[in-house]
N, C-alpha and C positions, 0 to 999 in steps of 0.2 A: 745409494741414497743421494738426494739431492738437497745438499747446502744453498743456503743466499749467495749471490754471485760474490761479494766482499769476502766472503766465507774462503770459496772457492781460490780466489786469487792471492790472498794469506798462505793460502796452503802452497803456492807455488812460487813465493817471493823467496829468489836467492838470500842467502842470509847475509852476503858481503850490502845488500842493498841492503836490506832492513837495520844491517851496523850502522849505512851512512845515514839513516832518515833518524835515528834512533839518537845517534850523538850529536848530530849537527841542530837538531830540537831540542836536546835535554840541556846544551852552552847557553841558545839563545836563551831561554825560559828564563835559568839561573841568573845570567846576567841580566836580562830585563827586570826582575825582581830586584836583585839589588842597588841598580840603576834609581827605579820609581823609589824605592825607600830611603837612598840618599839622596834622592834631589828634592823632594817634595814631604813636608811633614804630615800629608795624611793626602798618599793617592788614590783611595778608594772615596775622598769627596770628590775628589776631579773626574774619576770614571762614572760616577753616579751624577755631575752635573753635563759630562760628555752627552750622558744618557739622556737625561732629560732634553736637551738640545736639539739632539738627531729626534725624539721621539715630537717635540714642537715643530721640525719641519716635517716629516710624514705626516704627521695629523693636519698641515696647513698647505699641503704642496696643490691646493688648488688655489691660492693666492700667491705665493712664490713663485712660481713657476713662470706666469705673466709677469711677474716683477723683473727675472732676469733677464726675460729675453728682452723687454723694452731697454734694460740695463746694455744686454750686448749690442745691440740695433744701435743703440746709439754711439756705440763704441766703433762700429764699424764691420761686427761680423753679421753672419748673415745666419738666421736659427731655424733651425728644423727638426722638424717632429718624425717620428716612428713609431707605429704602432704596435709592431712586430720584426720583427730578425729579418725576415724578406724586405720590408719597404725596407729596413734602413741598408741593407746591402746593394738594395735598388737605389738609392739615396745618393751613397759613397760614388757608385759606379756611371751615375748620371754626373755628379761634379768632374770626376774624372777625365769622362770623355769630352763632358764640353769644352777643358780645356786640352782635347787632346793629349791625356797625360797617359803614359806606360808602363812608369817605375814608381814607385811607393815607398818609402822608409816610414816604419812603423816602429815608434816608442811603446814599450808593452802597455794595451787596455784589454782589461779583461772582458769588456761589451764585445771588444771584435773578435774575440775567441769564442764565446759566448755565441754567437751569432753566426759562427763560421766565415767569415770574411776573406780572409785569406785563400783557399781554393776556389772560393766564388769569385774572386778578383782574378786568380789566374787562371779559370777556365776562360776569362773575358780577354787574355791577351793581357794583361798587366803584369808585371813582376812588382811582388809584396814581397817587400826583405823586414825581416825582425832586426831590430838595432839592439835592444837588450842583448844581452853576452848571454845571459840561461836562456833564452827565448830564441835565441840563432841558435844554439846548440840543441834546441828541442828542436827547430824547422828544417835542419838538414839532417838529422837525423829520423826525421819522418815521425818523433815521437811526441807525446800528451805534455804539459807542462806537471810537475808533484806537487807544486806548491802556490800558492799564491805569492808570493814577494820572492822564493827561493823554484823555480820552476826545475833546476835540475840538483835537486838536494840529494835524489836516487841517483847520481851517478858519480865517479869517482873521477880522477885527473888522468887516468891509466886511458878512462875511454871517454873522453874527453878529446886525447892525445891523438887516440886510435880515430877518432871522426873526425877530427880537424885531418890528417894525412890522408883520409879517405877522402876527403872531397877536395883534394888539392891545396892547401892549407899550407904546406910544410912536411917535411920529413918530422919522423913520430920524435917528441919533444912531449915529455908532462910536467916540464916546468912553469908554473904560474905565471909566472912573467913571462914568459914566451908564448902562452896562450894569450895573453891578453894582447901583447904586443903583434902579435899576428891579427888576431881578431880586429885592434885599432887600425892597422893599414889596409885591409880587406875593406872595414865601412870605409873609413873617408873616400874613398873616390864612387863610396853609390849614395853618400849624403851629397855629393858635390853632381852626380848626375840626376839626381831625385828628380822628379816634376812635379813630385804633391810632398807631402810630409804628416803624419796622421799621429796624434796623444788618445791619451784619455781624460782624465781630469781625478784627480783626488778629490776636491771640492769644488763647486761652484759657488761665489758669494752672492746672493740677491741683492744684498746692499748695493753693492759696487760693481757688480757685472764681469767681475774676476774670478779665470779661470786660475787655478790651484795645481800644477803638475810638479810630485816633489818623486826625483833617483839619488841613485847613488854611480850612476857612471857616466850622467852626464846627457846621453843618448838622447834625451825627450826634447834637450837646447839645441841639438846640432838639427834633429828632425823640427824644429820650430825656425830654423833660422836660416839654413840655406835653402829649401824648398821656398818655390813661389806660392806656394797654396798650400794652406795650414787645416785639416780635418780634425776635428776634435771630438771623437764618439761617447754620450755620458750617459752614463742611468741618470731616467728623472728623479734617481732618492739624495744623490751627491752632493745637495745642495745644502749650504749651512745661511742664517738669516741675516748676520754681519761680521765685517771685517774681523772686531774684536776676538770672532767665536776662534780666529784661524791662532793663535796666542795657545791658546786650549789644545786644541786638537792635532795642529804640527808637533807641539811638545808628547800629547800622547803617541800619535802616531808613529814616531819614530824608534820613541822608547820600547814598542810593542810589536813592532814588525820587525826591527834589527838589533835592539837594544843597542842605539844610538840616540845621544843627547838633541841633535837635530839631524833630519837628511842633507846629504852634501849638496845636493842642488835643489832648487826650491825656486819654480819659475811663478811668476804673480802676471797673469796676459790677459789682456782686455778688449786685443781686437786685432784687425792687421797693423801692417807697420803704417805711420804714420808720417805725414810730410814733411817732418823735421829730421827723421830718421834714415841712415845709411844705410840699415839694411833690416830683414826679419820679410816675411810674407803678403803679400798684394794682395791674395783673400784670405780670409779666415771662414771657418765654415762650424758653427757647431749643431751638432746632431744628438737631440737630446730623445732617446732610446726606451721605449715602454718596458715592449716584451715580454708581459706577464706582471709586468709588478703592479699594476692599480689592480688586480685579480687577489692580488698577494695584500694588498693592504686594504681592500675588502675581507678580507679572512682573520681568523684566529691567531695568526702568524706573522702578525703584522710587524711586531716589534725588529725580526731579521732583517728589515729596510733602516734600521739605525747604523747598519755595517760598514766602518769602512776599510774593509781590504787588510787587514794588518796582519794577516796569520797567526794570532797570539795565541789562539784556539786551537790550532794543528800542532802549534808547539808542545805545550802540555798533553793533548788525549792521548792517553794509553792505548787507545784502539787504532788513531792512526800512526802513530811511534811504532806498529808492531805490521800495519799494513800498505801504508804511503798511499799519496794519494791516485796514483792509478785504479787504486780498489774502490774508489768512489764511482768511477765512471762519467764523471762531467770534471766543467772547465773549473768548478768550486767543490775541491776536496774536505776533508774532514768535517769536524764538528760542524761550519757554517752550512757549508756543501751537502751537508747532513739531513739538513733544513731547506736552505734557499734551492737545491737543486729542483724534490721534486715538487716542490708547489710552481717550482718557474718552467714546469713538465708538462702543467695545464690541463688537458685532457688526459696524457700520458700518465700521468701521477703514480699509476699502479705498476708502473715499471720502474720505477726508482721507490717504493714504496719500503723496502727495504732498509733501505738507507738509514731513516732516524731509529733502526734495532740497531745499528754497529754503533752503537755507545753502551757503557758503562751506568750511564747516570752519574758517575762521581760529581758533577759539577766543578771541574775545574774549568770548565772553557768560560762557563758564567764568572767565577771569579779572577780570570787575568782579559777580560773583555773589554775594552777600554771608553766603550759604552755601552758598558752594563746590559748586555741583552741574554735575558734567562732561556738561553738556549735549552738546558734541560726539559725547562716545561714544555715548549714549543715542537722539542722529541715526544713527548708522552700526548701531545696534541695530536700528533703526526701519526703516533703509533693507533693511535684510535681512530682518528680517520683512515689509517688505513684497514683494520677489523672493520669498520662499520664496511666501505665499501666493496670489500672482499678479497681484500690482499692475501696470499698464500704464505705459510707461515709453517713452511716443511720444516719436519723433524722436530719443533718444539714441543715441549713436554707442558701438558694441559695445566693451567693454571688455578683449577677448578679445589682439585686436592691438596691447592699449594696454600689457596684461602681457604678452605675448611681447617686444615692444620693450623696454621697460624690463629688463628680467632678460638681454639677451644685448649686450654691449657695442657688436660690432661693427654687428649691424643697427641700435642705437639713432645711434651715427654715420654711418652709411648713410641715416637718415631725417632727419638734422639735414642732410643735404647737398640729402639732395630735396628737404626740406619749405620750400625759398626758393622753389619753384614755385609754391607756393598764392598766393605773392602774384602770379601772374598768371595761374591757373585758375578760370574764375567756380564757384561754387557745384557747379552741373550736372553738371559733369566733373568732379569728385572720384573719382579712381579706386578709391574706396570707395564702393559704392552703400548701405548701409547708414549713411554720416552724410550721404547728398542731404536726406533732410529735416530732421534737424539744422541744418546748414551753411544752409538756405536762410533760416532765420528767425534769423538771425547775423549779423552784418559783421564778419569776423574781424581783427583787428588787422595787423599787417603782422608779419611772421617775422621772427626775433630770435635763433633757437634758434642756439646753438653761439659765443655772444659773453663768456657767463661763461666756457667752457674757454680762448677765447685769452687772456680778462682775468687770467684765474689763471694761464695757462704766463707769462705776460708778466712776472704780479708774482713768480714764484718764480725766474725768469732775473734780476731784480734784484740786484744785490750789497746786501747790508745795511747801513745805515750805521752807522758807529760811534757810541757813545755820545757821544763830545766832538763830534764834527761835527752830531749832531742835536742836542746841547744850543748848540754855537754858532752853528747856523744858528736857533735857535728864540729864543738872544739878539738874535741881528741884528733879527730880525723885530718881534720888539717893541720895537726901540729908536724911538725919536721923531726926525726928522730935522729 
């Protein structure tokens, strides 16, 4: 039988991985919750004003968009467009060479992953080094990033250990502090040879023509400050409309991607370095990146361009806690990745079409969202546009019998009496031939159906108690004997 490829690649996640993706998402969550609940008396106003924010610039990014670049021109960087993943790799690679440059230190943005830049950089003769710590351990390892803020969340310190001494690193050490301390004397002398130095941007402000790059290791300062040439790749949706908005959404962001009160670094940059200035970069260059997305805010799906980057949504899904993000197949995993991936697929759509069925529906991602984007619906959007277009939809069980039953009383009690046979029908004989291939690649639970109707006839035949006897029976109970 042929499963969804997600399907498919579940089925063959070692379980020591699926431990790490599973706990290191279920701390963050926790403590991110309890974080926004103690610091803020009512954080679901701030995710819902986050929201409307991000949703006032994508509906206006045809007048923003000229506001900031006039903002950065005047500042001293120099702006440019991209229509697509090719010009803007043709873009980077043109700056490059003019200034005769070789080496690249790269602060993680997820556009240049997004757009393959890195192998398109060194087929040209340049060395792209990742300065992020999971983002070098993804690039000499040859492998995908898992996460958006946590890129190596699938792997442990064991092998870690084991790829740092493979590539000359050190003898095998999986102490943290030796990783990291290895790691820190490896970059400094390729931030201090660099010849460009390339971010992303978390935000762009239109007000003020300030770019927004916030880490936690620091990487994004040292690639902004010893290179002569500062590249800055951005989605045109990045943009927020003033300074003030940045109060708001630093505090969200931080709480929602690490469950930290704010990111430890937080660079505020407006242009190259300046004549008063000792040191920082001689050009600045920002590269403000399409790619699909005015396609995407043309469409029903618009609202996914409020995102910014937080992983709060991978945290919580149950489906990718059980899968990680490899099983996604692109540079945006889970619940978002869900969404943004195939509509940013274009014509391809029907190849990642898939994608918005690896959810649940529970709507958790919509509720720890920090601007409130109803991912769910924009799933059941997806899932239709991909029926209507003709997406394949192996092994599902017709959903045809599933809306007749539901909608007529009597037959849905008729089926809660049969359906205690499944528990001893193998797969084969399903007297639905259309879920045998469903059903075979399943172990169905054991039948249960028709136990909430006796629980509720049971608890409405209850007499109610009175209010003195459930207040006195609730004294007895606490009393100390």
């Amino acid at each position: 039988m042929k499963t969804q490829p997600i399907d498919q690649f579940a089925c063959t996640l070692p379980p020591e991985k699926r431990q790490s993706v599973y706990e290191s998402t279920k701390a963050t969550h926790e403590k991110r919750g309890k974080l926004l609940a103690g610091d803020f008396d009512d954080p679901d106003r701030l995710r819902r004003l986050a929201g409307e924010i991000k949703q006032h610039v994508i509906e206006n990014l045809d007048t923003l968009l000229p506001l900031v670049e006039e903002r950065l021109t005047a500042g001293g960087a120099q702006v440019h467009w991209a229509v697509d993943a090719e010009a803007a790799r043709r873009q980077v690679l043109a700056i490059l060479q003019r200034r005769g440059a070789t080496r690249l230190v790269k602060a993680k943005t997820m556009v240049s992953e997004e757009i393959g830049l890195a192998p398109f950089l060194e087929a040209h003769g340049i060395e792209c080094l990742e300065t992020d710590l999971g983002e070098f351990i993804v690039q000499i390892d040859h492998d995908h990033p898992s996460h958006i803020v946590r890129p190596i969340i699938h792997k442990n310190r064991r092998e870690i250990a084991t790829s740092f001494e493979k590539n000359g690193l050190g003898a095998y050490n999986d102490e943290p502090e030796v990783i990291t301390r290895r790691a820190r004397e490896f970059m400094r002398k390729k931030y201090l040879a660099a010849d460009a130095g390339m971010t992303g941007a978390n935000f762009v402000v239109a007000e003020s023509g300030r770019l927004v790059v916030v880490t936690n290791e620091g990487n994004s300062r040292f690639s902004l400050a010893a290179p002569k040439c500062h590249i800055a790749l951005v989605g045109i949706e990045k943009l927020l409309p003033r300074d003030r908005d940045l109060a708001l959404f630093l505090n969200l962001l931080a709480r929602s991607a690490t469950a930290q009160q704010l990111t430890v670094y937080t660079e505020f940059i407006r242009g190259p370095r300046a004549a008063g200035q000792p040191d920082g970069p001689e050009e600045m260059h920002v590269i403000f990146v399409d790619n699909g997305r005015t396609e995407v805010l043309a469409g029903e799906c618009r609202e996914i361009l409020r995102c910014i980057r937080c992983g709060a949504c991978m945290n919580v899904c149950p489906v990718y806690r059980q899968v990680s993000g490899h099983a996604y197949r692109s540079v945006y995993p889970g619940p978002v990745g869900a969404v943004l991936s195939p509509l940013l697929a274009g014509e391809r759509f029907l190849g990642k079409a898939d994608l918005p069925k690896a959810s649940s529906l529970c709507g958790a991602c919509n509720e720890v969202c920090p601007v409130n984007i109803p991912i769910p619906d924009l799933l059941l959007r997806l899932r239709d546009r991909g029926k209507r277009e003709g997406a394949a939809s192996p092994g599902l069980p017709p959903m045809g019998p599933w809306a007749l039953l539901a909608s007529q009383p009597m037959a849905w009690k008729a089926a809660l009496i049969g359906g205690r046979l499944l528990d001893y029908i193998p797969p084969g004989l399903i007297p639905v031939p259309a879920m045998h291939a469903w059903a075979a690649s399943r172990t169905l639970p054991k039948w249960r159906g028709g136990e909430f109707r006796r629980w509720l006839r049971q608890r409405v035949k209850r007499k109610p108690a009175s209010a003195e006897a459930t207040a006195g029976r609730a004294e007895t109970g606490n009393r100390k004997e």
